[in-house]
C-alpha positions as CSV (number, residue, x, y, z in Angstrom):
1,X,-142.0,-110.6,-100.3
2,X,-143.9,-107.4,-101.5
3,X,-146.7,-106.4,-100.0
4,X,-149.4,-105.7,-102.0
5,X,-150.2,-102.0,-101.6
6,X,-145.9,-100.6,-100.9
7,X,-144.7,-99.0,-104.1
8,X,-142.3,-100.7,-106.2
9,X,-140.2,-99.9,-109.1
10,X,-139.4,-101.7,-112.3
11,X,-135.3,-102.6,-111.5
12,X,-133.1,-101.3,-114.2
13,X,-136.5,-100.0,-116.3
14,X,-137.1,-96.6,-115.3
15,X,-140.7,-97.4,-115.4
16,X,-143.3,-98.1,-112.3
17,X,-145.3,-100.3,-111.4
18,X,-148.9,-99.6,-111.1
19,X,-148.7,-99.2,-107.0
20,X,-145.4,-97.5,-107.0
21,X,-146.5,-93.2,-107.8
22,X,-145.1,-92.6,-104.2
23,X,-141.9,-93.1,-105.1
24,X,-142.1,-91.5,-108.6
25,X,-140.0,-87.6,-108.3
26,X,-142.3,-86.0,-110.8
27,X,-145.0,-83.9,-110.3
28,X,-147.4,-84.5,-112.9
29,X,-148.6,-88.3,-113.7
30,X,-146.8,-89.7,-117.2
31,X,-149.4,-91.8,-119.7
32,X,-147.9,-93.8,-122.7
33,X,-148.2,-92.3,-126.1
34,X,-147.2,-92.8,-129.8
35,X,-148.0,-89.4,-131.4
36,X,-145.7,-88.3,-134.4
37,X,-144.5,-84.6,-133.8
38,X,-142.4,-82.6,-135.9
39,X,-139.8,-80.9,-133.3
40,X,-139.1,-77.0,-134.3
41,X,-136.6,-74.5,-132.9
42,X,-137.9,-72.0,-131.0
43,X,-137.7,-69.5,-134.0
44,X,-139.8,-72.1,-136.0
45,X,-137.5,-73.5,-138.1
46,X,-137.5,-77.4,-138.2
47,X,-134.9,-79.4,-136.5
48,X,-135.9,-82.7,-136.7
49,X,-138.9,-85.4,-136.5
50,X,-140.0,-87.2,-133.2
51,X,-142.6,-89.6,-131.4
52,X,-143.8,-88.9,-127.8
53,X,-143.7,-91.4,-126.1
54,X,-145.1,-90.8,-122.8
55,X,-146.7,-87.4,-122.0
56,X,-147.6,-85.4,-118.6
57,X,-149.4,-82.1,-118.1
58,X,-145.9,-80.7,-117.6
59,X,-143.7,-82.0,-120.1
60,X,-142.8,-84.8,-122.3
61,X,-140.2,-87.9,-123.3
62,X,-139.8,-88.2,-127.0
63,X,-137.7,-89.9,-129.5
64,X,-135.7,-87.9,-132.2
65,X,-133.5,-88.9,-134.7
66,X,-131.0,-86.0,-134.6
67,X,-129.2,-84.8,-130.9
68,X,-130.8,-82.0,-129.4
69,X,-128.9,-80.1,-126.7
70,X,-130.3,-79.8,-123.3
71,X,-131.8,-76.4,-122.2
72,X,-132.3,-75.3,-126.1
73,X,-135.6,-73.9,-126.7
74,X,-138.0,-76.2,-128.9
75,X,-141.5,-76.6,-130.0
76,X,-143.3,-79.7,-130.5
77,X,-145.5,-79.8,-133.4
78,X,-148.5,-82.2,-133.1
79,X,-149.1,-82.6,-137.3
80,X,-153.0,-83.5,-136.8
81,X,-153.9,-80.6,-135.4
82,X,-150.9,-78.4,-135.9
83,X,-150.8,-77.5,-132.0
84,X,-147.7,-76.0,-131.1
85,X,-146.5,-76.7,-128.0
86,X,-142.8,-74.3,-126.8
87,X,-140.9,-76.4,-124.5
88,X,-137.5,-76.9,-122.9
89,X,-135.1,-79.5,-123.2
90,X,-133.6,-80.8,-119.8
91,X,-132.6,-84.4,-120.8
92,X,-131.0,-86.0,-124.0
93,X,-130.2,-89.4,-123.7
94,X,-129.1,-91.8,-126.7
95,X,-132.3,-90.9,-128.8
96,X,-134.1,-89.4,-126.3
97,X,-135.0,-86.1,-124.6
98,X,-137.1,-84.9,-122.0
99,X,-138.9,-81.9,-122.3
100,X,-141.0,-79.5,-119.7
101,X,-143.7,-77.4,-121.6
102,X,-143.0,-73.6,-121.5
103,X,-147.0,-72.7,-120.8
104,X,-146.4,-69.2,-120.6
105,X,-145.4,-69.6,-123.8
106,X,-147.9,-71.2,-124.9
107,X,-150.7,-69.1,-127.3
108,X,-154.5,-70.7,-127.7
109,X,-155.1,-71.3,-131.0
């Protein structure tokens, strides 16, 4: 039996349960999210569309319907506002990738 306050993860999920951040490896927290981007190359040039789904001050894990190789140079497009966010790829999986925003990068618009 679990006690109340000792982190636990979701078996075989990949998610957390609410009381298990300690044993989470990331830095940043993640929130849910179901934002529409348009994923460019680094030289701004489309590659393909995408949906975050779940979002950190450090990077991202969104769905694309093309594979994207890991450690290519992207930028996530969010269409509402047109922010451009440059980012790196370091996971694809299936349909998939994981992406860590390039902040330096980054230009205020």
């Amino acid at each position: 039996m679990m006690k109340r306050n000792e982190p636990a993860a979701i078996e075989g999920s990949g998610t957390l349960s609410p009381g298990s951040l300690k044993s989470e490896r990331r830095s940043e927290f993640r929130m849910p999210a179901d934002k529409k981007v348009r994923v460019d190359l680094a030289d701004g040039s489309p590659a393909c569309l995408g949906t975050i789904l779940d979002l950190s001050l450090s990077g991202a894990r969104v769905k694309v319907d093309r594979p994207v190789g890991v450690g290519q140079k992207l930028v996530l497009v969010f269409h509402e506002q047109q922010r451009r966010f440059p980012c790196t790829v370091v996971r694809f999986n299936d349909d998939e990738i994981g992406v860590t925003f390039d902040l330096a990068e980054a230009t205020v618009q």
